[in-house]
MDTraj code that builds the backbone (N, CA, C; nanometers):
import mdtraj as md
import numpy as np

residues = "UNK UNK UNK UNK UNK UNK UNK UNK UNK UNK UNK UNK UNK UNK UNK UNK UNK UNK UNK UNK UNK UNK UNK UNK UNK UNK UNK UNK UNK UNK UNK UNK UNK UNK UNK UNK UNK UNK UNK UNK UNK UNK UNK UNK UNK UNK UNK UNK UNK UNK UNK UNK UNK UNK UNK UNK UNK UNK UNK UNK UNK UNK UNK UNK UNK UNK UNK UNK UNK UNK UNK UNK UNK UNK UNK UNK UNK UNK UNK UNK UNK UNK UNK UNK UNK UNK UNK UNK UNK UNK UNK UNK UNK UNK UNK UNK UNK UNK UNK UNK UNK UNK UNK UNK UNK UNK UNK UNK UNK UNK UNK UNK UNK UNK UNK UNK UNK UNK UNK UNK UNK UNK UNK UNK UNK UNK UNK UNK UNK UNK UNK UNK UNK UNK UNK UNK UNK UNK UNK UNK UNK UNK UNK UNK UNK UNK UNK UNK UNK UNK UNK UNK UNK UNK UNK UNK UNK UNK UNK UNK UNK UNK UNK UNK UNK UNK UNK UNK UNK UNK UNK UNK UNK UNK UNK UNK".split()
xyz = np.array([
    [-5.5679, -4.1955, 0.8019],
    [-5.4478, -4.1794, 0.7268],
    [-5.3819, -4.0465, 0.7612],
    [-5.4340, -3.9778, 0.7664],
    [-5.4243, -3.8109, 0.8131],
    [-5.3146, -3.7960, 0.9319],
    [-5.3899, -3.8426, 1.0386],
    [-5.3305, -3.8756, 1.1639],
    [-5.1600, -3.9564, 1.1634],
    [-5.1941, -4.0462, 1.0861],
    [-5.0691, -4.1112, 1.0650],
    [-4.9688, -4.0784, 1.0141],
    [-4.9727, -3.9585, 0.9616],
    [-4.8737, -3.8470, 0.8780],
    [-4.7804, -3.7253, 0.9940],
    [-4.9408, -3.7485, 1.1100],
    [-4.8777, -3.6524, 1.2040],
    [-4.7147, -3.6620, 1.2813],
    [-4.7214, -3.8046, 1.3019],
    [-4.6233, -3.8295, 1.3921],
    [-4.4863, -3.7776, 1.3504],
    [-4.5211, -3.8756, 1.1917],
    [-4.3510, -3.8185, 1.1349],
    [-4.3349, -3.6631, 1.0966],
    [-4.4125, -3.5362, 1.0911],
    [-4.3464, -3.4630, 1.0500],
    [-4.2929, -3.3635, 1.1703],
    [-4.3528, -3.3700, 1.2679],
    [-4.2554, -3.3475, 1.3912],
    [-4.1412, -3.3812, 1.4187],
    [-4.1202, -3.5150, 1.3988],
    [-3.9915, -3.5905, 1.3941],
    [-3.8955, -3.5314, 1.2568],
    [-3.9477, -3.5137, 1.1586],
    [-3.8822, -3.4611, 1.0584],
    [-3.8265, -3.3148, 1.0540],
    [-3.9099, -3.2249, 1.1279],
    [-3.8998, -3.1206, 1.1986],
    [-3.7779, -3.1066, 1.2983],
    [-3.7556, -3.2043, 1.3594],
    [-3.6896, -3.2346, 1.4587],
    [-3.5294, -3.2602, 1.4103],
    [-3.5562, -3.3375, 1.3217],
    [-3.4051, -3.3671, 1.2172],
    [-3.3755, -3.2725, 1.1222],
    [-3.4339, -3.1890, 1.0760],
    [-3.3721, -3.0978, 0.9910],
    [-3.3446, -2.9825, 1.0782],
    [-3.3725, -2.9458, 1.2082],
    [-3.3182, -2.8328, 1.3133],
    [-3.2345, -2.8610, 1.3373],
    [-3.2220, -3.0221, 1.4345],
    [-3.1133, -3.0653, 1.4589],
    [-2.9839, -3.0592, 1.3868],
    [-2.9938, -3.0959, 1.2733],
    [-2.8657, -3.1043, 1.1209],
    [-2.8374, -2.9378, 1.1371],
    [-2.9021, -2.8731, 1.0760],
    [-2.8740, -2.7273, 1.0959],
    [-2.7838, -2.6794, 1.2010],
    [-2.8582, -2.6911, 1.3151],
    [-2.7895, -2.6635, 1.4346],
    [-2.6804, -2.7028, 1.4418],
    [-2.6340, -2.8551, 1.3847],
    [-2.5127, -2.9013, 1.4079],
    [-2.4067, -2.8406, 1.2795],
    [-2.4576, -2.8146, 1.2041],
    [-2.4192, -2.7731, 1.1031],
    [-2.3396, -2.5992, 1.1135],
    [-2.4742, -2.5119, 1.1531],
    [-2.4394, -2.3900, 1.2556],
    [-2.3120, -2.3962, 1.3229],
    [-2.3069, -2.4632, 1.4571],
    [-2.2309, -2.5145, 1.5616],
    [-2.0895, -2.5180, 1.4872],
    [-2.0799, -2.6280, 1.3908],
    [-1.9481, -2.6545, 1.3018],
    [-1.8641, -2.5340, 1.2803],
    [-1.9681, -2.4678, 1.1512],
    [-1.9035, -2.3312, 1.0903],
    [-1.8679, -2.2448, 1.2105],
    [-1.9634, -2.2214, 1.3157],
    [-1.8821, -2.1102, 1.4183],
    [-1.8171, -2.1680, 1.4921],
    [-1.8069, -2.2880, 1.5281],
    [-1.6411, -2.3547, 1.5740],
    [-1.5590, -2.3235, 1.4595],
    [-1.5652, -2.3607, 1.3661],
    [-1.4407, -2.3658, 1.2269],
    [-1.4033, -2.1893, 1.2442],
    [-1.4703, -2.1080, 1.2241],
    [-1.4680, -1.9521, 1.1995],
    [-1.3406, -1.8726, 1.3349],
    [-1.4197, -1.9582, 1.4548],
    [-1.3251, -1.8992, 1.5645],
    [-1.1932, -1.9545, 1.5632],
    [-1.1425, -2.0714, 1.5007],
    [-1.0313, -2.1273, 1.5556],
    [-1.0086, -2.0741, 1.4672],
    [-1.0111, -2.0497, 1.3358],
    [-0.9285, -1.9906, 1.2093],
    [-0.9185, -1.8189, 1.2622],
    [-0.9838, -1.7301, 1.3273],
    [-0.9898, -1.6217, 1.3761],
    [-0.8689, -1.6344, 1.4657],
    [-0.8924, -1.7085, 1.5715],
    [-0.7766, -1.6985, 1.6821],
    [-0.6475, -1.7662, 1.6796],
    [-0.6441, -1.7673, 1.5175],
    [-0.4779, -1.8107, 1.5140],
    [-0.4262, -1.6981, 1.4447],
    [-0.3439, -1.6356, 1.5622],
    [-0.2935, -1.4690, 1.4692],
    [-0.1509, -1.5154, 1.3925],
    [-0.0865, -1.6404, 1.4116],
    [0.0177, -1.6887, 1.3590],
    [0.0109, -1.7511, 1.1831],
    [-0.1105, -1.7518, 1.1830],
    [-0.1365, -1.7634, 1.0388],
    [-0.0607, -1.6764, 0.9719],
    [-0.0073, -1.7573, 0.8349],
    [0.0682, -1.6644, 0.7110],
    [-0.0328, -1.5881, 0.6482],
    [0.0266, -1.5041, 0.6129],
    [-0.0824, -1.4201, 0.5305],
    [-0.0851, -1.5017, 0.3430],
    [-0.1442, -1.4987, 0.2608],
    [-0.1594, -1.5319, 0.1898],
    [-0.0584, -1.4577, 0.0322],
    [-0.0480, -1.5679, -0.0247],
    [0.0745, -1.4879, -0.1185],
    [0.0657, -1.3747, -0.1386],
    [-0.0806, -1.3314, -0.2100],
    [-0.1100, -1.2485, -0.2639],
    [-0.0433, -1.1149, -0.1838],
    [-0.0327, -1.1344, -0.0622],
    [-0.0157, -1.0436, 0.0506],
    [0.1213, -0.9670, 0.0188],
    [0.2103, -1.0603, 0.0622],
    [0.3246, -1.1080, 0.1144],
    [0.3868, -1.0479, -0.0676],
    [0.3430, -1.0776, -0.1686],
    [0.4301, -1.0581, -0.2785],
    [0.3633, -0.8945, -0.3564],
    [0.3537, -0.8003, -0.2550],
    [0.3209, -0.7081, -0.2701],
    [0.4544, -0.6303, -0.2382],
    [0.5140, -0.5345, -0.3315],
    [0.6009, -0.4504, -0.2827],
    [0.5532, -0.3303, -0.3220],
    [0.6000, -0.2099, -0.2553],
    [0.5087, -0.0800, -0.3351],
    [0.6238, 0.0037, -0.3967],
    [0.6192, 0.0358, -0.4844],
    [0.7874, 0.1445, -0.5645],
    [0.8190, 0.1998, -0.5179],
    [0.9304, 0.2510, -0.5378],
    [0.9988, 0.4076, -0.4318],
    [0.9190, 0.5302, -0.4620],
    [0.8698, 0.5296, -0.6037],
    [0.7894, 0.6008, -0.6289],
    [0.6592, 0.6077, -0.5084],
    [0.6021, 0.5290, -0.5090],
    [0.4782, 0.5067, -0.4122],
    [0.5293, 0.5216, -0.2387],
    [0.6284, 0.4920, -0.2099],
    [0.6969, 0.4985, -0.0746],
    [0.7371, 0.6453, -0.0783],
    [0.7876, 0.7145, -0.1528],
    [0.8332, 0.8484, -0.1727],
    [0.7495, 0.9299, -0.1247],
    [0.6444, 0.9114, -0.2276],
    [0.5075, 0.9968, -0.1748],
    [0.4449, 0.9767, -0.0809],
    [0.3716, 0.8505, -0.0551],
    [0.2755, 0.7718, 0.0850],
    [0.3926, 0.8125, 0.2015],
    [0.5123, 0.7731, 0.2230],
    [0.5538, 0.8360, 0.3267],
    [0.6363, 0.8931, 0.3951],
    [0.7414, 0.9554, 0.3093],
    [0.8841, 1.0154, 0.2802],
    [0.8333, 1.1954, 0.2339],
    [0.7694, 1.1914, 0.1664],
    [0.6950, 1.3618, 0.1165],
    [0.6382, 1.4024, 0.2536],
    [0.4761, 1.3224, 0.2975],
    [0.4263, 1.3890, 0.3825],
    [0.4993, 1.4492, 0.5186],
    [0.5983, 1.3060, 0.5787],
    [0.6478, 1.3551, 0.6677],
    [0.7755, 1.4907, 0.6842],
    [0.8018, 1.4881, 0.5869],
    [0.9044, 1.5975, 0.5178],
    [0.8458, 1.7533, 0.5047],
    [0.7292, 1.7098, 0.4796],
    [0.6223, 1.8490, 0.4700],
    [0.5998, 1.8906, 0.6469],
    [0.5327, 1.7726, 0.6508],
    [0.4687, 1.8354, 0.8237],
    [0.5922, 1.8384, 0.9331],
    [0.7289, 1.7762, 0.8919],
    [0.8334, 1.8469, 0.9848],
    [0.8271, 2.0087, 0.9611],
    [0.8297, 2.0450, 0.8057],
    [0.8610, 2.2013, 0.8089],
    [0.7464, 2.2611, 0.9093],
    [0.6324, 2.2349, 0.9022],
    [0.5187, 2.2832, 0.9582],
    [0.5109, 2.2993, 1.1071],
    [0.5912, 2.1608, 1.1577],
    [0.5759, 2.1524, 1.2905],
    [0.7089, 2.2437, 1.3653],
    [0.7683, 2.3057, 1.2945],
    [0.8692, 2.3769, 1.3310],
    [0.8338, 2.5630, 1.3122],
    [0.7572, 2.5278, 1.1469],
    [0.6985, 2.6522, 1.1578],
    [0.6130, 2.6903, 1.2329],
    [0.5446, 2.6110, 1.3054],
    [0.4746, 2.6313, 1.4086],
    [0.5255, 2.6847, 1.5415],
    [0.6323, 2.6064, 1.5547],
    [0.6791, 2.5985, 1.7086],
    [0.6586, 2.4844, 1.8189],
    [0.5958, 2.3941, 1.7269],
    [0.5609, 2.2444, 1.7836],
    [0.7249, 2.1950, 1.7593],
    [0.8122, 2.2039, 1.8820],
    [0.8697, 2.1217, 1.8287],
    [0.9085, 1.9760, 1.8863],
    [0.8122, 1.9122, 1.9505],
    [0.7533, 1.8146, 2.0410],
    [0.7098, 1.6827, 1.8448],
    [0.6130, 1.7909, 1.8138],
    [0.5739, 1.7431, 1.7231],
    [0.6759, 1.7106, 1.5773],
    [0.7745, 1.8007, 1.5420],
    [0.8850, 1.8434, 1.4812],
    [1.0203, 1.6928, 1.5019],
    [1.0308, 1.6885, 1.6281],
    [1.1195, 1.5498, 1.6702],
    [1.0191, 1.4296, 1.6266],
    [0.9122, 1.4506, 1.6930],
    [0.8296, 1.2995, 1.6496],
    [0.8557, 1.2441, 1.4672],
    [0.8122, 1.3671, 1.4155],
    [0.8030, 1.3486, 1.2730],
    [0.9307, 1.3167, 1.1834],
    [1.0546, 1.3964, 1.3006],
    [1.2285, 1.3538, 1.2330],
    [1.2596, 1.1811, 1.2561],
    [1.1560, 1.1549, 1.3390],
    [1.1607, 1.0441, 1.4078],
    [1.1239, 0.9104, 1.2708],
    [0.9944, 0.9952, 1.2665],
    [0.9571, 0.9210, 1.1772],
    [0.9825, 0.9072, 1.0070],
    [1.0755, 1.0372, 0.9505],
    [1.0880, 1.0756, 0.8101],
    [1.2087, 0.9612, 0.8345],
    [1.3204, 0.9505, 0.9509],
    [1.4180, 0.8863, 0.9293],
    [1.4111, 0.7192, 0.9185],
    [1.3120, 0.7095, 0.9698],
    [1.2624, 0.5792, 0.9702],
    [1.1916, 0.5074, 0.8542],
    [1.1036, 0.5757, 0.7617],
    [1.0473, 0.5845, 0.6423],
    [1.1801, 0.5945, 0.5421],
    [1.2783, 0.6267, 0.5553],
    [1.3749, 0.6334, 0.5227],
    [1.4652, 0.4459, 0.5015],
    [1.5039, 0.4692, 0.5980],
    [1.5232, 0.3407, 0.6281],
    [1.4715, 0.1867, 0.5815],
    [1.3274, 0.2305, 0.6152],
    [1.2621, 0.1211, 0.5385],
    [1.2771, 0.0953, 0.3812],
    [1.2827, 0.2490, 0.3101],
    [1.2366, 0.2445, 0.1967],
    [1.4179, 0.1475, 0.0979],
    [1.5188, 0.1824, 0.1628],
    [1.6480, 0.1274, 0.1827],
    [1.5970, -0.0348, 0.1963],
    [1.5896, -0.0808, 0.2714],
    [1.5219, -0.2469, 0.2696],
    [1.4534, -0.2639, 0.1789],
    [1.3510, -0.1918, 0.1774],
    [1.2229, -0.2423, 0.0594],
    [1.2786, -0.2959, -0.0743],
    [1.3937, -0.1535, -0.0877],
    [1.4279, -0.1366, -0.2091],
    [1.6230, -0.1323, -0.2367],
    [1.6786, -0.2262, -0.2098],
    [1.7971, -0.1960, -0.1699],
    [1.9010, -0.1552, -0.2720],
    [1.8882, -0.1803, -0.4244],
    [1.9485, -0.1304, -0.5558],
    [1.8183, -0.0526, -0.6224],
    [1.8690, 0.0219, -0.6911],
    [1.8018, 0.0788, -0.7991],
    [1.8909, 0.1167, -0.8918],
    [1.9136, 0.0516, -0.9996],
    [1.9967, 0.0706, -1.1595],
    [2.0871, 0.0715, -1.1341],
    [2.1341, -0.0482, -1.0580],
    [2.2637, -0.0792, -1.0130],
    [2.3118, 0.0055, -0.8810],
    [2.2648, 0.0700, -0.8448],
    [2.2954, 0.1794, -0.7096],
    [2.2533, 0.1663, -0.5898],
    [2.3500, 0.1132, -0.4975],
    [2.3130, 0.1186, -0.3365],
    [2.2186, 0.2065, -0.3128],
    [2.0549, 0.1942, -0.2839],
    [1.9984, 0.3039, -0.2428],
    [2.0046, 0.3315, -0.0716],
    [2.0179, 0.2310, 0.0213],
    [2.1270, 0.2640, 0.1507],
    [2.2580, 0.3404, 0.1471],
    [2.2974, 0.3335, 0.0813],
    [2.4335, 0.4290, 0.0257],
    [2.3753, 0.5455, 0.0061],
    [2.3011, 0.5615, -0.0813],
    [2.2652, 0.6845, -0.1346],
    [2.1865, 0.7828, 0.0133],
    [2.1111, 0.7085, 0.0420],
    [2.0094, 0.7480, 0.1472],
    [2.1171, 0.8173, 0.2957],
    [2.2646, 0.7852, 0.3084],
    [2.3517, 0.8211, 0.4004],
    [2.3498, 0.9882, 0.4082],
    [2.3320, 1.0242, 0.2610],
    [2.3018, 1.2026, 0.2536],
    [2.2238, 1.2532, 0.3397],
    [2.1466, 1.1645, 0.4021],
    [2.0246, 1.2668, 0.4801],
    [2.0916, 1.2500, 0.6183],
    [2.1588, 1.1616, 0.6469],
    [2.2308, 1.1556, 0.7975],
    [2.2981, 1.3126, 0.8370],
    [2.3929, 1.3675, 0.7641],
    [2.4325, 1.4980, 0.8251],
    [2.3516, 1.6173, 0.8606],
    [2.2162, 1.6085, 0.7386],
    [2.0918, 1.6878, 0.7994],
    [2.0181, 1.6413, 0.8866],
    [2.0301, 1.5336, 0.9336],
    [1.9081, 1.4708, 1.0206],
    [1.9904, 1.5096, 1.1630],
    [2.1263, 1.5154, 1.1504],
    [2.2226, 1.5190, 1.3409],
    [2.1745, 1.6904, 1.3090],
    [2.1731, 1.7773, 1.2214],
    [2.1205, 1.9390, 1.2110],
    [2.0158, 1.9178, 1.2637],
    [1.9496, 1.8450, 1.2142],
    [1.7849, 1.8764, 1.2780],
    [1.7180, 1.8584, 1.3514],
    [1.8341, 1.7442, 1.4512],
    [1.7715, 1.7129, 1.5936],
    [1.8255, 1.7963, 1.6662],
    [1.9491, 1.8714, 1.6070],
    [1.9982, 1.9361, 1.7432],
    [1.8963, 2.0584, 1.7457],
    [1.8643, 2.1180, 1.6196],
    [1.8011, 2.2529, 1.6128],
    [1.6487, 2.1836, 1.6817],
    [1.5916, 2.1087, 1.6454],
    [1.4849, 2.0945, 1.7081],
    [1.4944, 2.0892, 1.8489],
    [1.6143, 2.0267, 1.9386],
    [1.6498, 1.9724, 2.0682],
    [1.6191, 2.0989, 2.1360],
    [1.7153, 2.2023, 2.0303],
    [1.7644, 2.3537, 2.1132],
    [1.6295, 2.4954, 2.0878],
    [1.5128, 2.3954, 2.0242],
    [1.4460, 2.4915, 1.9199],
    [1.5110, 2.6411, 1.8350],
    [1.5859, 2.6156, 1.7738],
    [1.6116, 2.6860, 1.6638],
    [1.5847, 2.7032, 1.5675],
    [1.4396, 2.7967, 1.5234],
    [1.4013, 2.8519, 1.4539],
    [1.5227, 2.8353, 1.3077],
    [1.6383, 2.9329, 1.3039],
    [1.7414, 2.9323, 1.2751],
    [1.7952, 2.8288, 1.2018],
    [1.8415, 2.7612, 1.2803],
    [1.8730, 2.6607, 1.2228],
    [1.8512, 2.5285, 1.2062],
    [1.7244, 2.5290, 1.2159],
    [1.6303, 2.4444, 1.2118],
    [1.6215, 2.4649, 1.0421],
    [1.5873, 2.5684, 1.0113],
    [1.5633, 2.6007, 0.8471],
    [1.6891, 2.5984, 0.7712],
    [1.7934, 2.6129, 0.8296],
    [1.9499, 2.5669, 0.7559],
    [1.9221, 2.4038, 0.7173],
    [1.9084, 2.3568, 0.8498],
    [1.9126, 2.1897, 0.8271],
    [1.8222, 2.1623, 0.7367],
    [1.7023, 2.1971, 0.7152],
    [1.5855, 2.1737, 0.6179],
    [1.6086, 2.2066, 0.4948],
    [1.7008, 2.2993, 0.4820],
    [1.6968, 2.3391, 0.3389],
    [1.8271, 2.2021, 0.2918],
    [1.9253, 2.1950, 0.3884],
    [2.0304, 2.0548, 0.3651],
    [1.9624, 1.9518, 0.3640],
    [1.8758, 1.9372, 0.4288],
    [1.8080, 1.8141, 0.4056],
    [1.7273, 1.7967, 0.2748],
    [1.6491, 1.9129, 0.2324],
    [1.5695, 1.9308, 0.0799],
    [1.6966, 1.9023, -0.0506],
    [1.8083, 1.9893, -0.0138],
    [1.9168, 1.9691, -0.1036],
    [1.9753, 1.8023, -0.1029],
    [1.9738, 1.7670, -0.0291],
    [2.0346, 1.6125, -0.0060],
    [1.8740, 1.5709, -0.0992],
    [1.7749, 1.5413, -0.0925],
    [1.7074, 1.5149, -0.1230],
    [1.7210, 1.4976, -0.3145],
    [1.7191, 1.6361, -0.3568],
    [1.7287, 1.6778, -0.4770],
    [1.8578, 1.6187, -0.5455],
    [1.9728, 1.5683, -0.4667],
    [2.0667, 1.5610, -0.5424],
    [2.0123, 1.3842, -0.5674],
    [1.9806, 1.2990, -0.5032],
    [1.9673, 1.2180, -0.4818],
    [1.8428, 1.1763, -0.5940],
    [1.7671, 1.2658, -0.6447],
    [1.6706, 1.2717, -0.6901],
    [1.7466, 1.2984, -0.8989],
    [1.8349, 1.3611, -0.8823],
    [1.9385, 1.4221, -1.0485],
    [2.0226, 1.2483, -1.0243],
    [2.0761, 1.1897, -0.9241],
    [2.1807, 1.0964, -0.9473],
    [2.0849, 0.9866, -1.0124],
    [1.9405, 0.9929, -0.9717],
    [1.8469, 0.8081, -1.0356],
    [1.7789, 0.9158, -1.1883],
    [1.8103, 1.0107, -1.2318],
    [1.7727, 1.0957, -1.3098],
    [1.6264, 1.0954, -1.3730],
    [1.5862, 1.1918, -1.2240],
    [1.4438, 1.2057, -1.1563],
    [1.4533, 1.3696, -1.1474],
    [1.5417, 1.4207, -1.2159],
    [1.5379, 1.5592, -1.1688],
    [1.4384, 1.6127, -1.1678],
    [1.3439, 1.5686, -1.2851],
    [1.1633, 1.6692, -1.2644],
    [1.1233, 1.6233, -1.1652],
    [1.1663, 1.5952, -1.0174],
    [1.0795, 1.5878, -0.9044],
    [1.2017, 1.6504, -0.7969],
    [1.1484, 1.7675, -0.7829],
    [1.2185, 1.8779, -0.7115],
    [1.1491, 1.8733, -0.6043],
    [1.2199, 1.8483, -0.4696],
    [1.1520, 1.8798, -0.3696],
    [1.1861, 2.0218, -0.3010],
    [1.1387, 2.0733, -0.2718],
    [1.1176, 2.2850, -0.2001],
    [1.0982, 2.2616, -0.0601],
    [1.1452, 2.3840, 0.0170],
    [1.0781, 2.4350, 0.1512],
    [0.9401, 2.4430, 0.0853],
    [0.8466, 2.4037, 0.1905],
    [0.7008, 2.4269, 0.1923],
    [0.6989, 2.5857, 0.2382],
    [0.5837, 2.6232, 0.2200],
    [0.5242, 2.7400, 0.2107],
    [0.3767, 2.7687, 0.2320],
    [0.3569, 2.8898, 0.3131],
    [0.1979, 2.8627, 0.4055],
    [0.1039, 2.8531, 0.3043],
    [0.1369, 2.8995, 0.1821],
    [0.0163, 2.8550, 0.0768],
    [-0.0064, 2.7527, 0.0582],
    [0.0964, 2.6955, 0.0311],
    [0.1552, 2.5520, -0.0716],
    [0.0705, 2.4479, 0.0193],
    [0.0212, 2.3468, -0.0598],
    [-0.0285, 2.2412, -0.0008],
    [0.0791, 2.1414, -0.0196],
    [0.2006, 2.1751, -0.0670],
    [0.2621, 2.0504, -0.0812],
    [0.4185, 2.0813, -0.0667],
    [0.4793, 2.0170, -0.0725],
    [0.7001, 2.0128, -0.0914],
    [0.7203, 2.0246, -0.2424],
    [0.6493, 1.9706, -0.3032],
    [0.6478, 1.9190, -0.4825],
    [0.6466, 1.9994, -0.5579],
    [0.7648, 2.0662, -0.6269],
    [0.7904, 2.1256, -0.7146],
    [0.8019, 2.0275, -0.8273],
    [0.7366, 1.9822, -0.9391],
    [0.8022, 1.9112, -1.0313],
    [0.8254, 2.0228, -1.1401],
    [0.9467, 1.9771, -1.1815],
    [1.0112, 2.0844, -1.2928],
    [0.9452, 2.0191, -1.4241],
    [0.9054, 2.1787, -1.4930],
    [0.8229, 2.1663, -1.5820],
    [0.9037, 2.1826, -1.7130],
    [1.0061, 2.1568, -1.6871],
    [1.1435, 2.1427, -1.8315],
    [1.1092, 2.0215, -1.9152],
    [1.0730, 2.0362, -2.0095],
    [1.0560, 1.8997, -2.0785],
    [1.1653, 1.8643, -2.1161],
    [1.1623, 1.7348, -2.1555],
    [1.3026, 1.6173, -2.1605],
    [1.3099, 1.6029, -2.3235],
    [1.2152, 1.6457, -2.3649],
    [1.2356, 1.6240, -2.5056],
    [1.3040, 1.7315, -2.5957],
])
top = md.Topology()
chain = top.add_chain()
for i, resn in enumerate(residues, 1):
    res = top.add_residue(resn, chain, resSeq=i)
    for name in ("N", "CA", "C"):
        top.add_atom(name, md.element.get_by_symbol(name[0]), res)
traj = md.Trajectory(xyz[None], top)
């Protein structure tokens, strides 16, 4: 009787690897074709994500605003164009993202930084120390006014400063 038990569990052995294997086989076929379709939508959840001006302001409108002053105070001004490159562009986007705010063209509004931005390529072009820091301070002022018109005035943006870790002056005037 013993013996007679032998045959089948090899064979049974044999069918539950097999299933597996085919089973295996499936999922990493299924895994790669879903991998190598980069045309896939992303999923709502994705897609119905917008981030505030608030959050765009800071994540990437502040920093680059900071490390232009830097890259000028430096004398990078290789680095100084890259970053005008990029504040104007962060710019731009944030205009799409967000195209009214309380009834107000924020593309409209955002046109203020155009007369400092033709200052600040030329001073960067010509490296001008000089007036490189004229345009920056027009550009901080365009900033600020823009900042009193959505009446945001407690977020003052400043020339940076070698201490300062930051542009962010928030005014400590209470509203009440």
């Amino acid at each position: 009787m013993e013996a007679a038990n032998r045959p089948r569990r090899p064979i049974a052995v044999a069918v539950i690897a097999l299933g597996a294997a085919a089973i295996l086989a499936f999922g990493l076929a299924a895994s790669r074709s879903v991998a190598a379709e980069p045309d896939t939508a992303p999923s709502p959840q994705a897609t119905g994500y917008l981030p505030s001006i608030s959050d765009l302001m800071i994540a990437t409108i502040q920093p680059r605003h900071e490390r232009l002053w830097r890259a000028a105070l430096d004398g990078n001004w290789d680095f100084a164009a890259y970053e005008l490159g990029n504040l104007k562009g962060a710019f731009n986007r944030l205009g799409r993202a967000h195209p009214t705010q309380g009834g107000i063209s924020l593309p409209d509004m955002i046109t203020v930084t155009e007369p400092p931005f033709k200052e600040l390529s030329t001073a960067i072009q010509s490296k001008d120390g000089v007036a490189f820091a004229k345009a920056y301070a027009d550009l901080t002022d365009a900033c600020n006014s823009c900042h009193q018109a959505f009446n945001h005035g407690v977020v003052a943006i400043r020339v940076p400063n070698r201490t300062s870790a930051s542009d962010l002056g928030a005014n400590s005037t209470s509203r009440n």
